[in-house]
N, C-alpha and C positions, 0 to 999 in steps of 0.2 A: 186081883181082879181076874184071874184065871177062869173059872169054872163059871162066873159070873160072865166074864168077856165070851167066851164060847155059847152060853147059854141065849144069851141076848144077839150074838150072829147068827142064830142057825136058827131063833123063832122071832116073828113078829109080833111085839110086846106092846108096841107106842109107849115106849118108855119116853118121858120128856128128861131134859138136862136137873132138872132138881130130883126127879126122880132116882135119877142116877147121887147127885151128891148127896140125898139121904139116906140111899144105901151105904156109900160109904163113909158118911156120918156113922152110919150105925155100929160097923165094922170095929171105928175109930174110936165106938163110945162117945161121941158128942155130934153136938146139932150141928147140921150139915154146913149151918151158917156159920159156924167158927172153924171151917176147916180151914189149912193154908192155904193160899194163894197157888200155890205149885202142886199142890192137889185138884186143887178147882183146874189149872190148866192143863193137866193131864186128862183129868174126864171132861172136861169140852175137846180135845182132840182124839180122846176114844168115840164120843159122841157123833164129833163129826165124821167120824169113820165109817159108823153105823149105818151114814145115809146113803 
């Protein structure tokens, strides 16, 4: 999430929380819905970072 985590601090996107886990669905190669649970908690507290 590096370059993505910087990008998403320094402009405003209105990126919502799904937005986010189907990026990195994508990343992962699978739908944002079957990510792990310890992924999904990680980008909800980048998320909430964000605000």
């Amino acid at each position: 999430m590096g370059e993505l985590s910087r990008l998403l601090r320094t402009n405003d996107y209105g990126v919502c929380f799904n937005t986010l886990c189907a990026l990195e669905g994508a990343l992962q190669e699978k739908r944002w819905h079957y990510l792990h649970n310890k992924d999904k908690e990680e980008l909800k507290r980048f998320f909430e970072s964000l605000g």
